[in-house]
N, C-alpha and C positions, 0 to 999 in steps of 0.2 A: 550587417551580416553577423550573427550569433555563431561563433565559434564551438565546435561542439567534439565529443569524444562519441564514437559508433559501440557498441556494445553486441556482438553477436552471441546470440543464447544458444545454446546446444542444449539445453532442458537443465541446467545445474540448479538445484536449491537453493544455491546461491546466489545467482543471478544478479537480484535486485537487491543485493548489496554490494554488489560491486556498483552501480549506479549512485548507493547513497553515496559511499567512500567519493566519487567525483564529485559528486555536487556538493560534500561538504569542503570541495577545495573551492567554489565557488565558478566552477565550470559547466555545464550543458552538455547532458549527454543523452542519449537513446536506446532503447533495447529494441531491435529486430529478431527472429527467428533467425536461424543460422543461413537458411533458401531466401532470403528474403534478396532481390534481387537492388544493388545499390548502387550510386556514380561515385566512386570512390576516386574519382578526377575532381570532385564537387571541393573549392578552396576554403569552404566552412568547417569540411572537415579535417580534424588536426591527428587523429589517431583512431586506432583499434583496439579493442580489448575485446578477446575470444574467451568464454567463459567455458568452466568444466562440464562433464555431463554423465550420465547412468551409463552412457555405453561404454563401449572397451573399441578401441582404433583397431584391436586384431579379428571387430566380427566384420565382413564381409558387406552389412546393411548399415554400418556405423557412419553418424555425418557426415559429409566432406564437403568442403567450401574452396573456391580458388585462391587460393593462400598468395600464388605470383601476383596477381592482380592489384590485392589490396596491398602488400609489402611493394611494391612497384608505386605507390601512393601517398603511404602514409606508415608511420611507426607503429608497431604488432608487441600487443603482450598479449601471451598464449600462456590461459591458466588449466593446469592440469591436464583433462582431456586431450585440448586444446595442444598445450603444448608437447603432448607423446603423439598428435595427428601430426602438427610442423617435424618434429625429428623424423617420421614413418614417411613423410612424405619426401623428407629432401637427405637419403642417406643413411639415416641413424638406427640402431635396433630400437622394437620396444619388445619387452615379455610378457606375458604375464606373471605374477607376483602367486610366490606358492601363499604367501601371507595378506592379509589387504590390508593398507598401511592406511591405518584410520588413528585420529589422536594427535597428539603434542607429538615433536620430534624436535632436535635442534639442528641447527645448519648451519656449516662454518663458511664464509667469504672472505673474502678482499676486497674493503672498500672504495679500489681502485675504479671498480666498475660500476658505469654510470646508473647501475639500475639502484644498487646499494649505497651511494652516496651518502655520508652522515646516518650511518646503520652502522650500530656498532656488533661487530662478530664475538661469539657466538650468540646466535637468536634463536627464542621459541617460535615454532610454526606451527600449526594445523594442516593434518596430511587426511586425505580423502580417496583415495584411489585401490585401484585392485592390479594397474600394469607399472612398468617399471621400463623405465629407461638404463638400458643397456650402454649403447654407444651414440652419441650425440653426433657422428658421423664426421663430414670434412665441412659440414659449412658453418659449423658452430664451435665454440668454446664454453667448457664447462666451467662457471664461475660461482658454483654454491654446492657443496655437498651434505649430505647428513652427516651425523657419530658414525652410522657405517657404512661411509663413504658409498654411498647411494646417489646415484646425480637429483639435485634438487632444484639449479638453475644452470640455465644457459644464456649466453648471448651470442649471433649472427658475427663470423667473423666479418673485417671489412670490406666493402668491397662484392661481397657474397649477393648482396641483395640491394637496391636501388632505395629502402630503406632499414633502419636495423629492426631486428625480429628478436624480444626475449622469451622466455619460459621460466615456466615456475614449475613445479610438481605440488607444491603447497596451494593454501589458498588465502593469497594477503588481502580477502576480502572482509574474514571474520576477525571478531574482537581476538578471539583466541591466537592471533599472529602477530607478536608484538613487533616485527616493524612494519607490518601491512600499512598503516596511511602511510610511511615517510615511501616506500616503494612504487605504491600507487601515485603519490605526489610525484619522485622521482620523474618517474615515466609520462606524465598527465602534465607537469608544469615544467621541468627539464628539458625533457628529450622532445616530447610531442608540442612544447613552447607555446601552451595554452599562458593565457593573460591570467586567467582566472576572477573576472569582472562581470560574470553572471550571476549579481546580487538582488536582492526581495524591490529595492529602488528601479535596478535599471530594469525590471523586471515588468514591473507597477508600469514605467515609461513608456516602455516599448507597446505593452497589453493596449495602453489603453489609446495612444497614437494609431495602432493594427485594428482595433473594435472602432473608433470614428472612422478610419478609413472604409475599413467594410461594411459599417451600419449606412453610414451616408448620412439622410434626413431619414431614412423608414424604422420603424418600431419594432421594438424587444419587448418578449413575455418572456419570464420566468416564472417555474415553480419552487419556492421558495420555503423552506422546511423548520427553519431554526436552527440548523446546525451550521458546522465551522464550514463548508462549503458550499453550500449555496448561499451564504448568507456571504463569502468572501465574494461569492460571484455578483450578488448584486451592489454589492458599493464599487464593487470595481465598474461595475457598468454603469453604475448611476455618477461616478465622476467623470466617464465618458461621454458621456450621450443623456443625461439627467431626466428629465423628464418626457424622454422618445422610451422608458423604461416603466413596465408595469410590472408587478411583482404579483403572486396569488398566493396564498397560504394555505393549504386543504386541510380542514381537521378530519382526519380518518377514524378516529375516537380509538385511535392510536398512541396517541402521544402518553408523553408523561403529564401529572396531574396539576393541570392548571396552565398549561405549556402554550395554549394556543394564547390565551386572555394575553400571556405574559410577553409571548413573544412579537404580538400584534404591535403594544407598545412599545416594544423597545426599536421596533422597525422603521414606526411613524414620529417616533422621536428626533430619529438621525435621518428624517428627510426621503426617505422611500416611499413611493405610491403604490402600495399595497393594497388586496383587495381580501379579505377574510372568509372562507368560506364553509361554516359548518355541516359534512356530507358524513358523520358516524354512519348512522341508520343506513345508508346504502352498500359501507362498508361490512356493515355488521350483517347486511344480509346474504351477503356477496362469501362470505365465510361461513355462513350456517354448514355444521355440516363439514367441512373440509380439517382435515386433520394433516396430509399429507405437506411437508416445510417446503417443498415448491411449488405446490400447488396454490399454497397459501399466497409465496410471493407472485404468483400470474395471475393471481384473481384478486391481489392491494393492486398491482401494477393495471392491471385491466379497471379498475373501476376510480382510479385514480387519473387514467385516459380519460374516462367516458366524462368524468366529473372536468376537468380542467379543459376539456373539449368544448362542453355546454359553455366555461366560464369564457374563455376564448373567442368564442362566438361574439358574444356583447362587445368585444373592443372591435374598433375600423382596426383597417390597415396595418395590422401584425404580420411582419414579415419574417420575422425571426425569433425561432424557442431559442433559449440558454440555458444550458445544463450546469449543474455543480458538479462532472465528470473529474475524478484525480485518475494518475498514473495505476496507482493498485488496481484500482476498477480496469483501466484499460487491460494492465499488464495479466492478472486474474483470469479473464476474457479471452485471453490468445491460448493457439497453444504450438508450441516450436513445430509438432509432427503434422501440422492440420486439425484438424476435428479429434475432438476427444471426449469424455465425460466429463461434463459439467461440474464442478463442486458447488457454486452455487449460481442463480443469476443475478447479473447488477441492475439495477433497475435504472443506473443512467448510464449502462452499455447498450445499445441496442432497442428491441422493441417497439419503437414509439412507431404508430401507424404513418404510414404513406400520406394518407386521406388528410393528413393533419395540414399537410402543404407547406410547413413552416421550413424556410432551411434552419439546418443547427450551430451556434458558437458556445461554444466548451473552451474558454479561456482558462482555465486551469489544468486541463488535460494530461497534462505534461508533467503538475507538481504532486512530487509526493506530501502526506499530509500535514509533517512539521513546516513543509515549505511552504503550505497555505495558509499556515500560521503565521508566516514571518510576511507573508505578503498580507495578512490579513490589518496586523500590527501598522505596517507601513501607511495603509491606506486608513486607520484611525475607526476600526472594527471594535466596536464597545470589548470591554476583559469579556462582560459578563454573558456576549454570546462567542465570542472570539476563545475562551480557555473553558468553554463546555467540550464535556467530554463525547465523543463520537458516537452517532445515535444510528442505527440502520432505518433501511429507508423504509422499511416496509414495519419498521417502530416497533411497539411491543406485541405484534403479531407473532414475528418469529421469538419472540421472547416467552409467549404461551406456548406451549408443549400441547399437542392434544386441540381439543375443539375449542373455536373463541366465541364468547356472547358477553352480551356488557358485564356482567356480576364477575366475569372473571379477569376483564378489563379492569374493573375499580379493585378487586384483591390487588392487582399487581401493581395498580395507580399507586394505593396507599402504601405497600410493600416497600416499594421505590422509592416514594418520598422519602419515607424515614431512615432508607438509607443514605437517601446522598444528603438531605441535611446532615444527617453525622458525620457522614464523612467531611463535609463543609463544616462544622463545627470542631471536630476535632485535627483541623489541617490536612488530612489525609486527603484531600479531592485534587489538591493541585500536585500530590506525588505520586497519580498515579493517569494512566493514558487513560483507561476506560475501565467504567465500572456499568452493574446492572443487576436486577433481579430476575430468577428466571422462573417461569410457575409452570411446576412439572406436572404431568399427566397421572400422577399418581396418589392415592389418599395414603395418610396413615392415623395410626389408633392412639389418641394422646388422654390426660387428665386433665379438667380444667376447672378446680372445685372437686367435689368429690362426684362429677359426672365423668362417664366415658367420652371422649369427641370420636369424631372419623372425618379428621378436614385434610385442606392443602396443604401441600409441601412447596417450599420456595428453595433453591440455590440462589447465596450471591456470587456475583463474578465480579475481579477486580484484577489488571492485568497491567505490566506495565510494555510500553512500545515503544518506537520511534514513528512507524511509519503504516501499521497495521500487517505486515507482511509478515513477522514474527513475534512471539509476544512470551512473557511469563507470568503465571499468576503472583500475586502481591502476598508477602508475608504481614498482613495486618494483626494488630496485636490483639491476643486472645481477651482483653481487656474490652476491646472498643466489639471484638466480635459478638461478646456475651451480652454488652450493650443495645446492638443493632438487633439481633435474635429477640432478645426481653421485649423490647418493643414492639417489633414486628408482631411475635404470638398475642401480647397484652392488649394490642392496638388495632388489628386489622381483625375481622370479623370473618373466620376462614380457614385464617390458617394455624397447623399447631406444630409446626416442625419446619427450621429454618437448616440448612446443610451449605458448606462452604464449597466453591469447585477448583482444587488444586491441581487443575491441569494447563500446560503450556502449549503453544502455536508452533511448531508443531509437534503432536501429531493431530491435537483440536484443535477445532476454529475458537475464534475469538464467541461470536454466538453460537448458541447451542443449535440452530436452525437455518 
């Protein structure tokens, strides 16, 4: 039994950092919807953490979750939101805030209390909120205030509740909260008396004892891409189950340039049964014409069905696809209120026809994407497709801006190349999460000799992450920029104007599409 911490979402931004903060203690945790109905009797579970949200506890249609139930269970830290619903619900005022208290604040404690332990007073926080905590009522004690003596924490007097319930008004989940891990820890390995023994090994153990148990004797397909997860997915399946494992790699005339030749071998090197399948031209017709970035991705995703369906066909006895599905993708995909507007589709959330008959194991499901790197590591995933940078699934589709056809596939082929060589040559590729080229829909008017051009424009993009969920663009030095640009114009056949894109995750995506 994997010991785990619950995480209820109320729609916060921050969410899925409070997730990373546990698992970088080496604990197991989960994000639910705040409805999401749960056995909080269940002995796997060690605790709660209610995260903050958009709304305000004084509208009328604002969250609400049985707050008795889970404290009757398990130890509660209530962040922001969160913790002004706990005081509203059991006693306490809240107001609203003539000011909304966003930024840096400090807050003074006593680290007598077990939330603060080895937290030295006074601390910078990060405050987020528009209401305000009044009076903390009778079943609590106020044990953190701000400079102007503003309630900042609470803790459950004894006795009050069957287990103890803290608050914050901060959010110890962002970097900007300098004791955020030691609090989160506090509560996670203290009070909630997690082990903290959910590591990339016991990890690898458990996967691949749970995939022989449920594989049995019967056969696994994958489709198999060249990036860091699918590619973690298949060694981890082929040390289970070894050759009950076929692997397929579709070349969509997608990829980056040379990607498929290269990546064939390095797959058949380390032992995988791979089947190589060049399907461009279907791809490329399947896109004639389509300019719209979802459209784009349901017609790579539909003809990447149709393609991996025919291949499928030729093997007996496949009873099982396997997906390279991560957390983001899942977490992405939900949404706290029910159905909402898509930002984009995952192409291994969902989708995949019925008719296919395959059931699905998504052994990563669960790990965000540093963690599939430390699982990747473990299980002996070459560097060199193991510390590639994070490629989308639907490849340099969404990377074309505007209409796609080969000639403007091989622009951005060779675009690319001569960036990530540089960046490989000049050290830069391994200090940054992910990088790309992106060929926009737009001409402009350049010299090249003493003729006029009117070609492509490119943006590069180069971001740093942890986990793809939030990201910044890279400060690369104007040095290596003027390098990569010279080349590109001089080199590719196309374009005559290269532009950098210095914007951060959020309020844009990591791709442009």
């Amino acid at each position: 039994m994997v010991e785990k911490i619950v995480i209820l979402d109320f729609g916060s931004q921050y969410t899925q950092l409070i997730a990373r903060r546990v698992r970088e203690l080496n604990v197991y945790c989960e994000i639910f919807p705040y409805h999401k109905e749960i056995d909080w009797t269940d002995n796997s579970i060690r605790g709660a953490i209610l995260s903050g949200s958009p709304f305000s506890t004084l509208d009328e249609s604002s969250p609400a979750i049985d707050l008795d139930t889970i404290s009757n269970n398990v130890p509660v830290l209530a962040v922001c939101y969160s913790a002004q619903y706990a005081i509203g619900k059991c006693g306490g005022k809240v107001t609203k805030s003539d000011v909304r208290e966003y930024g840096r604040a400090t807050v003074y404690f006593d680290g007598k209390w077990s939330i603060f332990q080895n937290v030295t007073s006074p601390s910078d926080v990060w405050m987020s909120h528009s209401d305000s905590i009044l009076e903390v009522g009778p079943r609590f004690d106020v044990i953190a205030k701000t400079e102007n003596n503003i309630v900042a924490a609470f803790e459950s007097k004894p006795g009050e509740f069957k287990m103890p319930i803290y608050g914050v008004q901060f959010h110890p989940e962002v970097t900007h909260t300098q004791c955020g891990k030691e609090l989160i820890s506090n509560f996670v390995i203290n009070i909630s008396k997690c082990k903290g023994d959910w590591t990339p090994k016991s990890f690898v153990s458990s996967q691949i004892e749970s995939i022989r148990s449920k594989i049995g004797s019967d056969r696994v397909i994958l489709g198999i891409s060249g990036g860091v997860d699918s590619s973690v997915v298949g060694y981890l399946l082929h040390q289970a189950i070894g050759s009950q494992l076929t692997c397929i790699f579709i070349d969509n005339g997608l990829l980056r340039k040379d990607e498929f030749e290269e990546v064939i071998e390095s797959y058949r090197a380390s032992g995988l049964h791979i089947i190589g399948v060049n399907a461009s031209s279907h791809f490329y017709e399947a896109l004639h014409g389509v300019t719209d970035p979802e459209a784009k991705r349901k017609a790579i995703g539909r003809v990447f069905i149709e393609v991996f369906e025919k291949e499928a066909k030729k093997l007996d006895n496949i009873k099982y696809l396997a997906q390279g599905t991560i957390y983001p993708d899942v977490i992405e995909s939900l949404s706290v209120n029910g159905p909402s507007a898509t930002i984009k589709s995952h192409h291994n959330v969902g989708g995949l026809p019925e008719k296919f008959g395959f059931e699905i194991i998504e052994p990563l499901r669960l790990l965000f994407k540093d963690e599939v790197r430390k699982v990747g590591t473990e299980l002996g995933v070459p560097s060199n497709i193991l510390n590639r940078h994070p490629f989308p699934g639907p490849g340099l589709g969404i990377r074309i801006l505007g209409e796609i056809n080969k000639e403007r596939v091989r622009i951005l082929q060779e675009a690319d190349a001569i960036f990530t060589a540089n960046l490989h040559e000049s050290g830069w590729y391994q200090k940054v999460w992910q990088s790309g080229v992106i060929l926009l829909p737009v001409r402009s008017v350049g010299v090249m000799g003493d003729e006029r051009t009117y070609e492509e424009v490119v943006a590069l993009r180069c971001v740093h992450s942890v986990d793809g969920m939030t990201a910044d663009w890279v400060h690369l030095p104007y040095e290596l920029l003027a390098k990569i640009s010279n080349e590109i114009i001089n080199y590719v056949k196309g374009i005559n104007r290269v532009v950098y894109d210095i914007s951060s995750k959020p309020p844009a995506t990591i791709e442009w599409e």
